[in-house]
N, C-alpha and C positions, 0 to 999 in steps of 0.2 A: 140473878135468878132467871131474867130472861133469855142470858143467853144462853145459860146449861138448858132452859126446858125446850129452846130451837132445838138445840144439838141433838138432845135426845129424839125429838122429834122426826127432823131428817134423818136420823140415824135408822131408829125403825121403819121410816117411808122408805128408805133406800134400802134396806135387807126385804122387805115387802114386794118393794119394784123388782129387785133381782129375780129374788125369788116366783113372783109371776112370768117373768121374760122365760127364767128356766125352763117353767113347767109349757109356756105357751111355745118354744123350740122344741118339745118334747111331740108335743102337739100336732107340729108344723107337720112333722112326717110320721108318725106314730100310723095315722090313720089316713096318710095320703095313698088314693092310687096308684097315684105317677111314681111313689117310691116302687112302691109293689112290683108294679107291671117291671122298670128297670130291673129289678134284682131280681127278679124271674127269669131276666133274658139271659142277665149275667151270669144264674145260677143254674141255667136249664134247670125250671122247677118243671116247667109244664110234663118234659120227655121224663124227669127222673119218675113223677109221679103216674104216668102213663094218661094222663087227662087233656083235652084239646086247651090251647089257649083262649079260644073261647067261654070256654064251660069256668075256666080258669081261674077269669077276670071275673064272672058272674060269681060264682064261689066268694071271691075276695072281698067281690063290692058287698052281699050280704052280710060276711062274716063283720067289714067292717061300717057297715050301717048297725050290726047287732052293738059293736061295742059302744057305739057313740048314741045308742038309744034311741033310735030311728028305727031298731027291728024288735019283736018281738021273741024271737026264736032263732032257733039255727037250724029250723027242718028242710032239708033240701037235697034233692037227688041230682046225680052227675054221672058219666059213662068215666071208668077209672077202669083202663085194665082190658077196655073192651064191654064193661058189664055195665048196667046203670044197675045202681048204688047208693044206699043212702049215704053224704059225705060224711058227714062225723058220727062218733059213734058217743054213748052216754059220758064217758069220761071225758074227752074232750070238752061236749059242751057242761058239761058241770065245771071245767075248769073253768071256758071263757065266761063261764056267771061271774068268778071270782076278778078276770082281767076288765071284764065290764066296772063291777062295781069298782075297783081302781081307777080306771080310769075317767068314770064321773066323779067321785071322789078328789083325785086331782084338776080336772077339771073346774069345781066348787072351788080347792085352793087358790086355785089361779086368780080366778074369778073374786075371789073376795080379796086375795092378796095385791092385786092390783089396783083395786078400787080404794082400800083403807093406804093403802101409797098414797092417792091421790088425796085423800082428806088430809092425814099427816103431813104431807107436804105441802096443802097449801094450808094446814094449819103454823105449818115454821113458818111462812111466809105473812101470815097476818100478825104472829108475834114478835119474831125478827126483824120484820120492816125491813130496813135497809140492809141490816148485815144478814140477810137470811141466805142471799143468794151465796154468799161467802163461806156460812153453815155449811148449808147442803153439798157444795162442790165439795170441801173437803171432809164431810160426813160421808159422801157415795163414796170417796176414793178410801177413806178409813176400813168402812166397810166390806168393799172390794177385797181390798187384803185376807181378809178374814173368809171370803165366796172362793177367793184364788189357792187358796192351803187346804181347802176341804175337797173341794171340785177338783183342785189339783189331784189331790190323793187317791180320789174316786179314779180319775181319768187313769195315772199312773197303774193303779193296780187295774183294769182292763183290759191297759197297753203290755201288761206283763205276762198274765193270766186269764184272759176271758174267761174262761171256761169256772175258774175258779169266784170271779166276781160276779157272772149269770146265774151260778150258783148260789153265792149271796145275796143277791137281788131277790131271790126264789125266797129263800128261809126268808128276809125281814118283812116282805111284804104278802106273803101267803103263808093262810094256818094249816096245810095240808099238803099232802103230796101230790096232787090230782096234777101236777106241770110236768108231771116226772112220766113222759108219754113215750112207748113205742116208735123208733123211727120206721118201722118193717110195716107197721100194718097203721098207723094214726097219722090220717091227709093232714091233719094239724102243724105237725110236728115238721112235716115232709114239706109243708108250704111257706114255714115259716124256720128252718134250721140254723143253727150257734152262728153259723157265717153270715145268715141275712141278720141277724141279732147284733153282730159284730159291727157291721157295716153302718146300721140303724143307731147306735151310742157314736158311732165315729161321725157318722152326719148330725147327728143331733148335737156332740160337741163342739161340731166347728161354726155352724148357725150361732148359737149363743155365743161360743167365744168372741164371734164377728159383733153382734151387738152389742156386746159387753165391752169390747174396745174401744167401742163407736162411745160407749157412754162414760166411759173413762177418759177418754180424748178429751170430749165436752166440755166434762170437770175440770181435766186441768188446764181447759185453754179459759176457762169462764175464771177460776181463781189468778189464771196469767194477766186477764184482764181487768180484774178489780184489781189488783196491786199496780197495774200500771197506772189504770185511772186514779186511785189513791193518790199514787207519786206525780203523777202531773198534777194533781190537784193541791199536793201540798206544796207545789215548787211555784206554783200560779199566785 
């Protein structure tokens, strides 16, 4: 009994722990400047949009202090075209209501997902005692498998289809059409277009895959090492 209630134990701290890591890669660059600014250069947003990269950066950092809830609004004027301009117009920001509240929202996941890891798992360890450490390496890699066929599939079909999975990202996680923006006249849409989107899942996969290696490694060097210590200890 003790050792199935480990298992389960680390089993759920370890889909928990992933699952935090994920959202906290998501994180890393979602709402970094330094991505922004890069894929601005890469994409001449500044020239396609006609706005200085000054004005640019100032735009981006509000837009993303609004998400992360450090802004109150997105009222803000910018020369675009030549003209000062209000930057977004009501659809827009009715939309990023909807990318905000997502975004704290996963945020919250993370946040709790990582911390009930940490209770679970050192609840396996107060019950496990000595074989806990044993549990959990081969509970995370158990695990793993099951984060590697899902995440796989996800990855797969964006590598196939972008356009088709940004799509479906849109339907699951918004109840309305308010994303479905004008490239021709919505600074939105123009600052943040399917290729900086593209690039954003692609750096966000390989961050987590990197740490997710990293944690998988661990595992199975930390199981490589209790069976050695075992076996020296049975041979002693």
């Amino acid at each position: 009994m003790r050792k199935k209630t480990t298992a389960v134990l680390a089993a759920l701290g370890s889909a928990l722990l992933i699952l935090g890591l994920l959202i906290a890669s998501i994180e890393m660059f979602a709402v970094s400047q330094d991505f922004y600014q890069r894929e601005y250069k890469k994409l001449g947003t500044a020239q396609s949009i006609g706005i200085s990269e000054d004005d640019l950066a100032r735009v981006t950092d509000k837009l993303l202090r609004y998400t992360t809830g450090a802004e109150d609004n997105l009222d803000m004027q910018a020369e675009i075209q030549g003209q000062m301009q209000e930057v977004f117009g009501e659809r827009e920001k009715a939309h990023m209501v909807d990318v905000k509240a997502l975004y704290l929202g996963a945020r919250t996941v993370r946040t709790v997902s990582l911390a009930l890891a940490a209770v679970l798992i050192a609840a396996a360890f107060l019950i496990g005692k000595r074989d806990a450490l044993r549990v959990l390496c081969r509970s995370f890699l158990w695990v793993s498998v099951g984060f590697v066929a899902v995440v796989g599939a996800i990855a797969l079909y964006a590598a196939v289809d972008f356009t088709a999975f940004w799509t479906s990202f849109h339907h699951v996680f918004f109840t309305n059409d308010l994303w479905l923006l004008d490239p021709r006249t919505d600074v939105l849409i123009q600052m943040v277009p399917e290729q900086f989107f593209s690039d954003l899942v692609a750096r966000i996969i390989a961050r987590f895959v990197s740490i997710f290696l990293t944690l998988n490694i661990a595992a199975a060097a930390g199981l490589i090492y209790i069976k050695r210590r075992g076996r020296a200890a049975a041979e002693g």
